[in-house]
Residue, then its C-alpha position, 0 to 999 in steps of 0.5 A: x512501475x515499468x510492468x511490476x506491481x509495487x502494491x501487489x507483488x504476488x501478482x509479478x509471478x503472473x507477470x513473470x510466467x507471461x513474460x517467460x512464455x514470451x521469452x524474457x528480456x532485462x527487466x523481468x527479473x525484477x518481477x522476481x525480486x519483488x517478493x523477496x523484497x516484500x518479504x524481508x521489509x516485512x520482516x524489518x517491519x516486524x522487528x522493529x515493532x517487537x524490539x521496541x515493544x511500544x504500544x501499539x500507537x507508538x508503533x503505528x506512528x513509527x511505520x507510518x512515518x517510515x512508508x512517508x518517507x519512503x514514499x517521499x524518496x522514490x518521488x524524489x528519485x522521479x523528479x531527479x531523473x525526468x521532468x514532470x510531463x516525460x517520464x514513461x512507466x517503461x523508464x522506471x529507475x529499480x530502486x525506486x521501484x524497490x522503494x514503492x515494493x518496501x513502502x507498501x509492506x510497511x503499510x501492510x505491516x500495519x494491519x497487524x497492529x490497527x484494526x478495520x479494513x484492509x488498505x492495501x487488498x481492497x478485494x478482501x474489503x469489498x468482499x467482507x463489506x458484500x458479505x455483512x450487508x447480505x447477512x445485515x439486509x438479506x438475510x437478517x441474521x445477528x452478527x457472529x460472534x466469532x468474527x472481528x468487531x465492527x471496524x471504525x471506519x466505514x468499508x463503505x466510504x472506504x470502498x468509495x474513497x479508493x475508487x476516487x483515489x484510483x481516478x485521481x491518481x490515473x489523471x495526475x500519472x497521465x498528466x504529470x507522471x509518476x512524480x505524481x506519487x508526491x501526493x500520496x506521499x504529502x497526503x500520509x504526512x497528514x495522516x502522521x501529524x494528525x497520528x502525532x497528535x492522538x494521546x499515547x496510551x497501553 
């Protein structure tokens, strides 16, 4: 999004110190903004499961549906401002910048309520996916206690899948920009009328 990490907004401080040592032009300072963004999403996020004290499904229903309409509005926001061939990262609009930063803490947010592996730091996945296979075919050691139960859906698959997302997304952005975020976009909405259809219970 025109230099700035939506997903992973500590790593705009990175961006930011290279930026400043080269000297700063306009669009740096939203580099910045990020984090503060992020953090004040989350801690609407917060507020909105707490004050509804609904269960813990209810919830993760209510911020999928909220990061699906997000989503759907900054791909809105690119199809209104460019034609789908000719938009250029470097053009990107802030808003919708700051829409995709508020989308992904939403997201983030709700890993305090599901468990299993993470969705949006795939490093830590890789990292405890590496971690039990060593302890299970290496070393051979029983499963410790002390740590998180097995999660429900394979990190494996999940690792895979996020690979074939990333080539997927690089060809549609290639190819048809990023109004491409549309399909992400369409994908959770899925996710939400499948979550829809789940029992509520707790």
């Amino acid at each position: 999004m025109g230099g700035v990490f939506s997903a992973h907004v500590t790593g705009n401080f990175v961006l930011f110190a290279a930026a400043l040592a080269q000297g700063l032009q306009g669009d740096d300072y939203l580099k910045i903004v990020t984090l503060p963004v992020f953090v004040l999403a989350v801690a609407v996020a917060m507020l909105i499961a707490g004050r509804n004290a609904a269960p813990v499904l209810k919830v993760k229903r209510l911020l999928l549906v909220i990061t699906g309409l997000l989503l759907v509005a900054a791909s809105l926001g690119v199809m209104g401002q460019t034609e789908f061939s000719g938009f250029q990262p470097g053009q990107a609009d802030v808003l919708i910048t700051l829409l995709l930063v508020v989308a992904m803490a939403m997201q983030n947010s709700l890993h305090r309520f599901v468990t299993g592996p993470m969705t949006t730091v795939m490093t830590g996945t890789v990292m405890n996916t590496t971690a039990s296979l060593v302890d299970q075919h290496v070393l051979r050691v029983d499963a410790d206690p002390r740590k998180a139960s097995a999660p429900a859906v394979n990190p494996l698959m999940m690792i895979v899948t996020f690979a074939l997302g990333c080539v997927i997304s690089g060809f549609l952005t290639v190819n048809f920009g990023l109004a491409s975020i549309i399909v992400p976009a369409a994908l959770l909405c899925l996710v939400v009328v499948h979550e829809i259809r789940q029992p509520v219970s707790g």
